[in-house]
N, C-alpha and C positions, 0 to 999 in steps of 0.2 A: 362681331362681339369682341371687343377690346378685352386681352387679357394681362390682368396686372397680377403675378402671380409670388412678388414678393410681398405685397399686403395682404394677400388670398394664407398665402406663408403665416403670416404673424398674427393675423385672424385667428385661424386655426389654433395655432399655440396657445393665443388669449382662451379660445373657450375652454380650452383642453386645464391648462392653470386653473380656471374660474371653477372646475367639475360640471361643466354642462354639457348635456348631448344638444344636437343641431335643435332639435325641436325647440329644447328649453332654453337657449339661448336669443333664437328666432323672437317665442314668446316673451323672452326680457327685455326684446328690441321693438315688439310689439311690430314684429315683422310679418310680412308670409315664412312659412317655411322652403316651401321651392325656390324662393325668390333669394331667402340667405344662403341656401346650399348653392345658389349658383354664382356669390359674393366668395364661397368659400371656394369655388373654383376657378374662380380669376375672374368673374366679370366687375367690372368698374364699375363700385357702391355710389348711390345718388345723395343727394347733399341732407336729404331727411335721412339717412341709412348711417351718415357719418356724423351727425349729430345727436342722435341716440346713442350712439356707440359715445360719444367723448362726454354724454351725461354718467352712459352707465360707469364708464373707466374715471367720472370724476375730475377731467381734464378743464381746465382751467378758460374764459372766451379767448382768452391771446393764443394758444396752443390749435385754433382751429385749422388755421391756416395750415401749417404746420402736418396737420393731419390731411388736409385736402390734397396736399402738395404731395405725401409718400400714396396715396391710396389714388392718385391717377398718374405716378411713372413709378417704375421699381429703382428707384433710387435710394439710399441710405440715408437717414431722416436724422435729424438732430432729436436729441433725446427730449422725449415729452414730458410735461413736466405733470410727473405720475406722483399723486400721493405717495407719501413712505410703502405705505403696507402693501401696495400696487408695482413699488417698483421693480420688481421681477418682470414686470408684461413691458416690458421696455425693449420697440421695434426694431433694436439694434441686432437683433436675433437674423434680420430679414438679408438673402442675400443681393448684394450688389448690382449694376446695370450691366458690368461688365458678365457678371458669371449666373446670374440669375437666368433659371434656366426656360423655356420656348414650350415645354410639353403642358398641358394645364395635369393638376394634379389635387390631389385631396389628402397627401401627406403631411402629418403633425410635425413640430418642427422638433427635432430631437434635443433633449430637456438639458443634456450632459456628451460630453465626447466617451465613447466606447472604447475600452482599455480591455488589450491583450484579443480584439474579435478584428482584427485588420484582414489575417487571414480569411476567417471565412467569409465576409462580407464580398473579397476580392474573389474569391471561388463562386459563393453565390451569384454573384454579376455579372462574370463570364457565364456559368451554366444558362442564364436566362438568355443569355445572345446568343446562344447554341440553338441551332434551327431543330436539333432533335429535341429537346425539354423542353414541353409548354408547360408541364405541370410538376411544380415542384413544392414539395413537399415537407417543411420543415420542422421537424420532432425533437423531440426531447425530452426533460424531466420538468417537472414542476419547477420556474425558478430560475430556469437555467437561460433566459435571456432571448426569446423565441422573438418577442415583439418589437424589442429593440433593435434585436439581427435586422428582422422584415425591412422594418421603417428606412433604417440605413440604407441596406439593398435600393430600397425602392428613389433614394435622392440620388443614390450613385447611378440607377437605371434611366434617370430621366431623360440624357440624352439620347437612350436608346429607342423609345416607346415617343412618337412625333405625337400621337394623338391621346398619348395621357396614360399617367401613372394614378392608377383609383384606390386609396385604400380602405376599406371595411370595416369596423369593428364587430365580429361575429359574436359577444357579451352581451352586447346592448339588447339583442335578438332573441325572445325565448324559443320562435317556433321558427323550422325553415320559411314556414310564408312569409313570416317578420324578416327573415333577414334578405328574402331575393326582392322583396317591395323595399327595403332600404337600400340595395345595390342599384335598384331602377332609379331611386329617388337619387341617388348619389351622381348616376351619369345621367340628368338629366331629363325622364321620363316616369310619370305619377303609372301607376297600376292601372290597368283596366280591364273589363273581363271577355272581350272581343276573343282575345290572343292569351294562352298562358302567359306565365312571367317570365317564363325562360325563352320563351318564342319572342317577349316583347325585348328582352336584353341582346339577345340574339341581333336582333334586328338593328339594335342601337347602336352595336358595337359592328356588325358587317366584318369586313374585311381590311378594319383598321390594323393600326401597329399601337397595338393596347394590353397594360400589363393592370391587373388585378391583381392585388395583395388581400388575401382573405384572411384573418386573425382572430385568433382561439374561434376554430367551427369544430373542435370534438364533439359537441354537446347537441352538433345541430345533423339529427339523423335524415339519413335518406341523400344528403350535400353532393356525396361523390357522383352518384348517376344522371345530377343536374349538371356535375362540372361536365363528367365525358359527354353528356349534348351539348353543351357552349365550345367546348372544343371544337365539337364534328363541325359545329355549323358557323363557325369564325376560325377563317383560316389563320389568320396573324394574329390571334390571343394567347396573351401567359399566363398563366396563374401560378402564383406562389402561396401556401396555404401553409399557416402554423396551427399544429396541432400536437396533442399530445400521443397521438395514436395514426398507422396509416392509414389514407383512403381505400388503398386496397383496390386500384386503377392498375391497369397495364402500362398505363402509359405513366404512370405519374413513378417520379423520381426521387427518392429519400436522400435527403438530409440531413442525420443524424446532427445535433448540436451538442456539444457535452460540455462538464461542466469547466470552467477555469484550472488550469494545473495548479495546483498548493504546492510552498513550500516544505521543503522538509521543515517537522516539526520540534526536528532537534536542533536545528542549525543555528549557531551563534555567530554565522558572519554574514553581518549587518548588507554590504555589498548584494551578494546573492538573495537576501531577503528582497528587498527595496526594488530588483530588478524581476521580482515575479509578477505577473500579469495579476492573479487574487488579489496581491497586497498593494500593489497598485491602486488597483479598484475603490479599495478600503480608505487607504488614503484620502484620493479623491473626494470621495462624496462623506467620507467626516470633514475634511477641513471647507467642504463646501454647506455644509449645515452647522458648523460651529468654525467662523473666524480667528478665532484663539486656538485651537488646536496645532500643535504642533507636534512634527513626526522627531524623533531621539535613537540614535542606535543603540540608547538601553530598551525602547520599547519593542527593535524591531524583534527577538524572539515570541515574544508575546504576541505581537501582532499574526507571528507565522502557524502561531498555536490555534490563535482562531481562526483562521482563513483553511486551515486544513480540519478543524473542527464542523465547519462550514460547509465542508466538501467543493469548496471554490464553486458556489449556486450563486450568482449574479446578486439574484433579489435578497439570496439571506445574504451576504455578507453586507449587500448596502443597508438591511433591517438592521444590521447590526453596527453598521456605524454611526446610523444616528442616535444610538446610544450613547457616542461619545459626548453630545452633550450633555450628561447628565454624570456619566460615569468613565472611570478612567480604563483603559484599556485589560490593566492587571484586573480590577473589578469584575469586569466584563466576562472575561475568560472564564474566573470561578463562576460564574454564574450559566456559563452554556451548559448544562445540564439540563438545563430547563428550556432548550430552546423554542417550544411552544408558547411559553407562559412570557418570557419576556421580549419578545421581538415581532415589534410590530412597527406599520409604518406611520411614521409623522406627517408623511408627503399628500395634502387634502387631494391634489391631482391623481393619487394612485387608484386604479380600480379597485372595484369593491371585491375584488376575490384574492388582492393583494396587502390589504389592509391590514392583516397579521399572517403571519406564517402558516397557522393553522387555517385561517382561511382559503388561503393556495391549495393545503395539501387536501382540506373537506371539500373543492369544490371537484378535483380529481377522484375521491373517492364514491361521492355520490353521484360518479359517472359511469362506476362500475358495474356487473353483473351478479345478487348475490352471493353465485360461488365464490367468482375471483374478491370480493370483499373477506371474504373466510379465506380464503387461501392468504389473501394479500396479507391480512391482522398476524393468521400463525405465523406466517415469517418472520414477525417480529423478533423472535424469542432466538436467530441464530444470531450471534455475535460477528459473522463475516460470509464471506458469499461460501455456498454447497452446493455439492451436485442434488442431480435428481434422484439418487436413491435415498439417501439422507432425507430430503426434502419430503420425498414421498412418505418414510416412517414417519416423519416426526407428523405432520401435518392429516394425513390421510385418518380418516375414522369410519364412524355408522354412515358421517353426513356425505363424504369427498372419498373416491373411488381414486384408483393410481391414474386412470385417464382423466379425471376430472383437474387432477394436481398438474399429469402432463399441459393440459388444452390452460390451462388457469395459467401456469407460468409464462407461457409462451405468449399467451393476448398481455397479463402485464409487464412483459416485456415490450411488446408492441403498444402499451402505453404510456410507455416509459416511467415505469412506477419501480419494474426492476430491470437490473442490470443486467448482462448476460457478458462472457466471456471465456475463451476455448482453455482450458489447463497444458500443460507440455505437451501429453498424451492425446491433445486434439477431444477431449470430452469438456462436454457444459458444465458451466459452474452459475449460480446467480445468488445475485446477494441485492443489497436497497443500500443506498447513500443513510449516511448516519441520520441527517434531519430527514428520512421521507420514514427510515424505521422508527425513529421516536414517535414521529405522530401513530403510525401504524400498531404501535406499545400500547401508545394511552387510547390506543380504539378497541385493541384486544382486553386492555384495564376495565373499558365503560362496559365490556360482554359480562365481566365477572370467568374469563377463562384463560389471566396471562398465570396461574399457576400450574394448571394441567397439562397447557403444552409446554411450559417449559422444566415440567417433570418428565413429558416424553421427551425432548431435548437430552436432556439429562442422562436418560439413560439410554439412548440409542446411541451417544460418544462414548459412555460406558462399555456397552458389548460390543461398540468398534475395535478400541485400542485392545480389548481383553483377546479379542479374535484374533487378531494381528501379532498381537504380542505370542500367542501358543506357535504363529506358523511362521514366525521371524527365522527357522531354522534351515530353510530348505532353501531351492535355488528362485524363491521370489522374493529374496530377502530384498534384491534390490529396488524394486516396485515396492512392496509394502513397508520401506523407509521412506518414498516418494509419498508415499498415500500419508504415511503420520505426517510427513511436512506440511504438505497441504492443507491437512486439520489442522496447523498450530496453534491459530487464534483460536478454535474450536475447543483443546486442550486447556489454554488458558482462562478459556470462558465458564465452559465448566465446573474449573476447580475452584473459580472464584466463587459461582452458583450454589456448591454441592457446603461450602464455608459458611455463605451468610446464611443459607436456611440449616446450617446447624448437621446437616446431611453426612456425619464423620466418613461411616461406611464405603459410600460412591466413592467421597475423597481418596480415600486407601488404597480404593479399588484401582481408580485411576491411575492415582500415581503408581500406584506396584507396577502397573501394565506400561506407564512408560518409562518404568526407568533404562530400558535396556536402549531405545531411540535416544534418550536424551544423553547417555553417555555415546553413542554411538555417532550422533549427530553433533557432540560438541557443544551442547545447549545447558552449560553446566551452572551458568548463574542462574538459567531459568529453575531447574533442579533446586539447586538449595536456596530460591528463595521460597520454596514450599517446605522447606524441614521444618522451622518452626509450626507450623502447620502438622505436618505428619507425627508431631510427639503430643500436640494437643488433642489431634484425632485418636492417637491409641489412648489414651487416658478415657475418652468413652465409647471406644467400641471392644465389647466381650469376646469376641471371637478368637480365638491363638490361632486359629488359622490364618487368617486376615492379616493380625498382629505379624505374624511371620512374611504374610507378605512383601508387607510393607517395610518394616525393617530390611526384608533382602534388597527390594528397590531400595531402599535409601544407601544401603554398603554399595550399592552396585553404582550411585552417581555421583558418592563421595569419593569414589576410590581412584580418581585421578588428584583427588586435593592434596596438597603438599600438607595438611596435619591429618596424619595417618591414624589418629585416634577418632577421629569420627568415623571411619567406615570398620575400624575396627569393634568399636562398641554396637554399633549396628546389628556387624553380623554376628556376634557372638549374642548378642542375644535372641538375631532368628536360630540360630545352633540352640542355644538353649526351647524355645517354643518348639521346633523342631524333634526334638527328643522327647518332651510332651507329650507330642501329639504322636511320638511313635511312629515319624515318619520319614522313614531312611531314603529316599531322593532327596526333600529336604536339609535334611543333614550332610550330605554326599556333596551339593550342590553347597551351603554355607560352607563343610570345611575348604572347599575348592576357593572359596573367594577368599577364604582369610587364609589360604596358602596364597595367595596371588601377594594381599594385604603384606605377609609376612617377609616377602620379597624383598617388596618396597621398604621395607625397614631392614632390609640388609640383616635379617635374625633368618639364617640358609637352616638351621637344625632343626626350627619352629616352623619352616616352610616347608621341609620333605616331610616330618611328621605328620602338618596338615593333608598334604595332598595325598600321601599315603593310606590315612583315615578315606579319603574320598576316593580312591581308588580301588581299597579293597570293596569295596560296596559297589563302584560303578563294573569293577570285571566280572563281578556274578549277575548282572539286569540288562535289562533291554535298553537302556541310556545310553545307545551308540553315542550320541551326539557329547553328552555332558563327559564321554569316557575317551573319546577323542580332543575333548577340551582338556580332561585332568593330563592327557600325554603328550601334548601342546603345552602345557606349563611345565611339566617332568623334563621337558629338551631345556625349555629359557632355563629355569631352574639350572641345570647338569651345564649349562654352558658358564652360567656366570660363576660355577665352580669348578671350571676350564676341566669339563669333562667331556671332552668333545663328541668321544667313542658312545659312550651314555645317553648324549643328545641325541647324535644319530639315532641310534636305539630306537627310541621315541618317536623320533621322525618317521621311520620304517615302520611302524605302529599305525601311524596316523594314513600316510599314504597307501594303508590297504584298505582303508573305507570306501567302498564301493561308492559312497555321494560324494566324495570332498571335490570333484570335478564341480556339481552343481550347489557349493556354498561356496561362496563368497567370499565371507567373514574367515572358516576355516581355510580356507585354501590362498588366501592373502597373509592368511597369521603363517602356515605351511613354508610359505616360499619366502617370506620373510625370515625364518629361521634356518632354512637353507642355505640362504645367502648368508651371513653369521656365521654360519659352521665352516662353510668356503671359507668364509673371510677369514677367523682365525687359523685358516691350514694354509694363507698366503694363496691361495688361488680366487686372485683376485677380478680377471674378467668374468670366472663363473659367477662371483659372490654378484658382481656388478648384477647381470642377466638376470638372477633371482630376487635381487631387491627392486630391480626396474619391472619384472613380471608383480610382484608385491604391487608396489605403486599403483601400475594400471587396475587390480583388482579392488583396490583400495577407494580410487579415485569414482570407480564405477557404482561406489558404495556411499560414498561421501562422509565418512567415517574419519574425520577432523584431527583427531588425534595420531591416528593410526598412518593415516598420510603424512602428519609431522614425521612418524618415525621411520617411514620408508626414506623420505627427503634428506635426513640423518644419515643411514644407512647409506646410501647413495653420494651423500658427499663423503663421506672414511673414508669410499670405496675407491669414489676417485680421485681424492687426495695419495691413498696409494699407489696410485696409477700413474702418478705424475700430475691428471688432468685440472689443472687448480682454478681456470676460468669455470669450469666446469661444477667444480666442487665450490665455490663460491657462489652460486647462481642459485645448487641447492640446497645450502645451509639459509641461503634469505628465505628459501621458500620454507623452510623448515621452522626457524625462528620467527617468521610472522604467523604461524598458524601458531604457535606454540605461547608468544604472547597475547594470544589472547583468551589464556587457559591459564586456571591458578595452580599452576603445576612447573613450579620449580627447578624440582630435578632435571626434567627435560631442558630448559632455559638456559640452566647449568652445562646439560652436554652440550649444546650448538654454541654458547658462548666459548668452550674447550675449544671444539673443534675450529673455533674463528683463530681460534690464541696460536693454535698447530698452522693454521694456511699462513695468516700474518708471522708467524716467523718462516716460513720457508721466502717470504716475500722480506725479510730481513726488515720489520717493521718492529723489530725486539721491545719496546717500551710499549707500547699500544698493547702487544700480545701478555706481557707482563700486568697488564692494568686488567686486562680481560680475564686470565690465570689468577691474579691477587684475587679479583670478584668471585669468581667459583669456588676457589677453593678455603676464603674467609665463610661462605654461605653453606657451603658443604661443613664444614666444621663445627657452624650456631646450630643446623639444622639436623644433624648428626646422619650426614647422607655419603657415608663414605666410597669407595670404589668397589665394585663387585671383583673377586680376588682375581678374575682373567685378567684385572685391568688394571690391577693396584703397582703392578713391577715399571710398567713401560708407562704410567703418568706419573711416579716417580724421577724416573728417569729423563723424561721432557723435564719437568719442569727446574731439575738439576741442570740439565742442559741449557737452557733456555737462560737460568743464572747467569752462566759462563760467558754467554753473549752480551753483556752489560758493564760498565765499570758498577762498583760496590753500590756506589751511593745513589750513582741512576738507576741501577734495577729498586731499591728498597724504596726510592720515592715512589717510583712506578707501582711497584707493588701497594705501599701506603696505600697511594690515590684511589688503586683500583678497589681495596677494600673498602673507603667512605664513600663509593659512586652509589647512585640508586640503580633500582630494577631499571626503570627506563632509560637511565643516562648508561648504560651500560649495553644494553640492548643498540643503544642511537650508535655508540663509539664502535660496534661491531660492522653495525647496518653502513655506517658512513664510513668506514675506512677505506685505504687503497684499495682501485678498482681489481686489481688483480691481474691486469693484461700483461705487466711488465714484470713476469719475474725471473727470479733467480735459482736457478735448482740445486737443493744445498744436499750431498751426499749423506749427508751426517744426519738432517734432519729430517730426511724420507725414513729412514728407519724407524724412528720415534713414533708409532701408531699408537695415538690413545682410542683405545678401548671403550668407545661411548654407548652403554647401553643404555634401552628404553625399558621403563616395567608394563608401560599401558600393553604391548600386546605381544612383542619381539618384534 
């Protein structure tokens, strides 16, 4: 039997184009059907076989030839002359004599070239030559590109498999007998009832070198214990099998396919866009379904936005590019909210389970079990992946036990419906790709139950952070700062939740409980872009308790802001609800923060009176914690009014808490004031050793700010020392955590502290322009020196004068006062490396004095 297997090739693609299965095609050719499946396998069609075909294709009498000539050599045919609306089926597709491959096969011929799957296809194709893996496996999510990977594999595999690459469609099939009497018909052999079907395939295939690609068989129960007998009983058979779920074989080999990497969705450089595999794809197949399409690196953010909107799933982003003809990219974008409703495919050749989006994900659904359909819908309502305990509250009721929710995750896992991945701490997390939760929403919507659970949502992140927030004091601070990061999305999903449905109360709730992570972690724009929020919540919730709350949270995340009257009105008015409510830790605790507040605005008389109010109260109670915090600000306090003896004092206070070993927080703020008190008495290796003990407690904490100020601390220390590579290394690390905090003051020290290294490096104008900027900013913002520190930054910057002719220092100065935050920042960051300097007598004396107020 003569095989021609590059018009067997183009065959196939015609029918595939046209939407017909073999049957229907056969009967449009008014053929047998055995007799076309074995035209689609390479045997060489008879001259009634190629004349029905160039009626049906519409091909013209002069073009017969033509057709006779490619359909008995595999030769590359001059193009046929195909009506307009036909010209897609143009056999140019077929390959050549030279590379046209020997194996007979029943692969479609791939529609479009695969962008950004080079890797796996090249893994998949070795694993098949691999004498260990006959059965492999390949899973995924709905979307994610299963049938295309196959098809590919299976043209790259040709020349491995001498006696035929077979491919399947497992859709077309509703029952397993349907689809193993189409795998007989495929290779060759009608069903009969002599011999089961698996005994008759069996027998067909022997002891060949033959690869079967089996595609989408989720649906087709009982498959797996048919594949392990084709195995036992054909030694040299492969099979490759896309599914959405495992077979659950010993022998068989997983695959995991995942989806396309996306762009960052922030990114505005076009280059990196354009070079990502998603945006590739998109590309591609718009400019191949609209001609006029043109790509613009004004559109490439846009395009980044929805390709990670997308979750980089093959089949959505191509749904979505054939949108482009209709609509423009920016259109498009606002519209993915809707990704159910508007993304569907225009492709007549596409399966009928791919025809719209939601057909993909209903045919997945209705494969499930109906727990795992209940389990699958409630997940809709988390905003990001959770663990299993989360999952279990929210989800579990009368209907779903905790083992039901356990066994439920794990199989849609296994059918790649959700995700699964380990947290730092090696615990599960799982969560669903944004389009697999949409559809899973509007399934939960058609129950009439996406308000219940996501009221238990609601409030099960509620008495998290509330829980977390009471035990933030003890020595698991550092884990249960890890645990609120991990909920971030979950915080912010919430608070959006607890807003649209009007819920003020939650709102409050929540934020009070975070405010102490989100100053803690640095999360300070995320903080106040809830305060407008948080004043609209008090206006309708009664409660002064609450009300107290919430106003502490809000002093407590404004109080690193450089305008010191938002945390100031805050707290004074939880002080005031506080004395309301007649309740003295409350009040203990507000005047402690507006003694901190009072600091920071350099009013020292207003600041020992507050924390003295809070102190008399905290040495009569059980508020070890909050009394070892008020004698932690009594040292910063006593120091910045160079009382060094006084601070000590304090210190000796704090250090006989029997916990300060197992906190964290206190015992970094501890050692960091240590170091300080050294510093100012000039014993400066110790000062070193206690701000570098600070740091690591800091660092172990991730406590943003608080790290600036150790980084700080540490460069003075070893600018005193001589050590200036050293002290340069940590003012960068100091000043990049610090810009990116609306916090000023701080900005101001590490800028100082630049101005003191660059003149010891005899860089006088640069150090002047750095000095002009502080101290013009310090002056608008009325942030003077704390009196330790007011003699000897005087002094530098007199000094510092002397080094200039008249008229170079005061331009320098000018300058540095009209610089901006950034261009000030850049002229520090970019100055002399530091390597080469000079050690000036004169100018090692000149210590300015940079304090921090966020913690000492």
């Amino acid at each position: 039997m003569k095989q021609r297997q590059a018009f067997a090739a183009w065959l196939r693609h015609v029918r595939h184009e046209l939407q017909f299965t073999q049957d229907q095609f056969a009967e449009q050719l008014n053929y047998a059907t055995v007799t076309y499946r074995k035209v689609e396998r390479g045997l060489a069609p008879s001259a009634t076989f190629l004349e029905r075909l160039a009626a049906l294709l519409e091909l013209p009498t002069s073009d017969m030839s033509t057709l006779q000539e490619f359909a008995s050599s595999d030769v590359v045919v001059q193009a046929l002359a195909l009506p307009q609306h036909l010209e897609h089926l143009q056999p140019a597709v077929a390959p050549s004599s030279e590379c046209a491959p020997t194996a007979p096969h029943t692969l479609p011929a791939l529609p479009y070239e695969l962008v950004g799957r080079q890797r796996e296809i090249e893994t998949l194709t070795l694993l098949l030559q691999h004498p260990q893996h006959r059965l492999i496996t390949v899973i995924g999510p709905p979307g994610v590109g299963k049938t295309r990977i196959a098809q590919a594999v299976g043209w790259a595999s040709l020349h491995a498999f001498a006696d035929g690459v077979w491919y399947i469609e497992g859709l077309q099939c509703a029952t397993i007998e349907d689809f193993w009497v189409t795998v007989a018909s495929e290779l060759g052999r009608s069903a009969s009832s002599s011999t089961t079907i698996i005994e008759q395939i069996s027998a067909l295939i022997g002891d060949t070198s033959t690869l079967l690609i089996l595609d989408n068989c989720e649906h087709l129960s009982g498959i797996n214990l048919d594949l392990a007998q084709l195995l036992a009983q054909c030694s040299q058979l492969k099979i490759m099998v896309t599914s959405r779920t495992s077979l659950k074989l010993r022998m068989e080999h997983l695959f995991w396919l995942h989806p396309l990497p996306t762009p960052d969705p922030h990114s505005s450089d076009p280059a990196a866009i354009w070079a990502n595999p998603a945006v590739q794809l998109f590309c591609q197949r718009a400019q191949a379904t609209n001609q006029h399409w043109q790509i613009n690196d004004s559109q490439a953010p846009i395009i980044a936005q929805i390709c990670y909107h997308l979750d980089g799933l093959p089949l959505v982003i191509e749904l979505a590019a054939v949108r482009t003809q209709f609509v423009t990219p920016t259109t498009l974008l606002a519209r993915l909210n809707n990704r159910l409703g508007i993304l569907t495919n225009a492709m007549h050749d596409a399966p009928a389970h791919q025809v719209t989006l939601r057909h993909t994900l209903e045919w997945s659904y209705q494969l499930l079990e109906t727990k795992e359909q209940r389990i699958f819908t409630r997940l809709s309502v988390f905003s990001a992946d959770s663990d299993l305990e989360a999952i279990a509250a929210v989800c579990s009721d009368l209907e779903l036990s905790s083992d039901d929710i356990f066994n439920g995750i794990a199989n849609l896992v296994a059918k790649s419906l959700v995700t699964h991945r380990p947290d730092t701490h090696g615990f599960s997390r799982f969560g669903m790709l944004a389009t697999i939760r949409e559809f899973a929403a509007s399934m939960l919507a058609e129950q009439g139950q996406t308000d219940h659970y996501a009221q238990r949502y609601i409030n099960y992140y509620i008495e998290l952070a509330e829980r977390i927030d009471r035990d933030l004091r003890g020595q698991e601070q550092v884990r249960l700062m890890e645990q609120l990061e991990a909920e971030f999305h979950h915080w912010q999903a919430v608070l959006r939740l607890c807003l649209n449905q009007q819920n003020y109360s939650g709102f409050l709730r929540l934020f009070a409980a975070l405010s102490q992570f989100w100053y803690g972690h640095g999360h300070f724009m995320e903080a106040w872009q809830w305060l407008g929020a948080v004043d609209l919540a008090m206006a309708h919730v009664e409660s002064p308790a609450l009300q107290a709350r919430a106003t502490l949270g809000a002093g407590i995340v404004t109080n690193i802001h450089h305008r010191l009257d938002l945390p100031l009105g805050y707290l004074t008015r939880t002080l005031d609800l506080c004395q309301q409510l007649n309740d003295p830790q409350g009040t203990a605790m507000a005047q402690l923060l507006l003694g901190l507040v009072m600091m920071r605005k350099h009013q020292y008389v207003q600041a020992t009176r507050r924390l003295g109010a809070s102190l008399a109260f905290l040495a009569q109670s059980n508020e070890f914690w909050l009394l070892s915090i008020n004698h932690l600000l009594m040292s910063q306090l006593n120091i910045y009014l160079n009382d060094l003896a006084q601070a000590s004092h304090y210190l000796e206070l704090v250090a006989q808490s029997p916990q300060l070993a197992h906190d964290p927080f206190r015992l970094s703020w501890y050692q960091s004031l240590k170091g300080h008190v050294a510093f100012y008495r000039q014993a400066y290796q110790q000062a070193l050793a206690w701000h570098q003990q600070s740091l690591l407690e800091r660092q172990k904490l991730g406590i943003k700010g608080d790290i600036a100020v150790s980084w700080l601390r540490i460069a003075q220390t070893q600018r005193a020392l001589g050590n200036y590579p050293e002290t340069r290394r940590a003012l960068e690390q100091s000043l990049q955590l610090w810009r990116m905090h609306d916090n000023q003051e701080n900005v101001l020290h590490c800028l100082e502290e630049f101005a003191a290294l660059l003149a010891h490096e005899h860089e006088y104008q640069t150090a002047t322009c750095l000095l002009g900027y502080a101290w013009f900013h310090r002056e608008q913002r009325q942030l003077p020196y704390a009196p330790i520190d007011q003699a000897s930054a005087q002094q530098f910057a007199t000094w510092l004068q002397t080094q200039l002719p008249s008229s170079t220092w005061h331009s320098a100065w000018i300058h540095g006062q009209n610089l901006s935050l950034d261009a000030a920042i850049s002229l520090a960051l970019n100055s002399a490396d530091g390597d080469q300097l000079v050690y000036d007598p004169l100018a090692s004396q000149l210590d300015i004095g940079l304090l921090s107020i966020a913690s000492g």
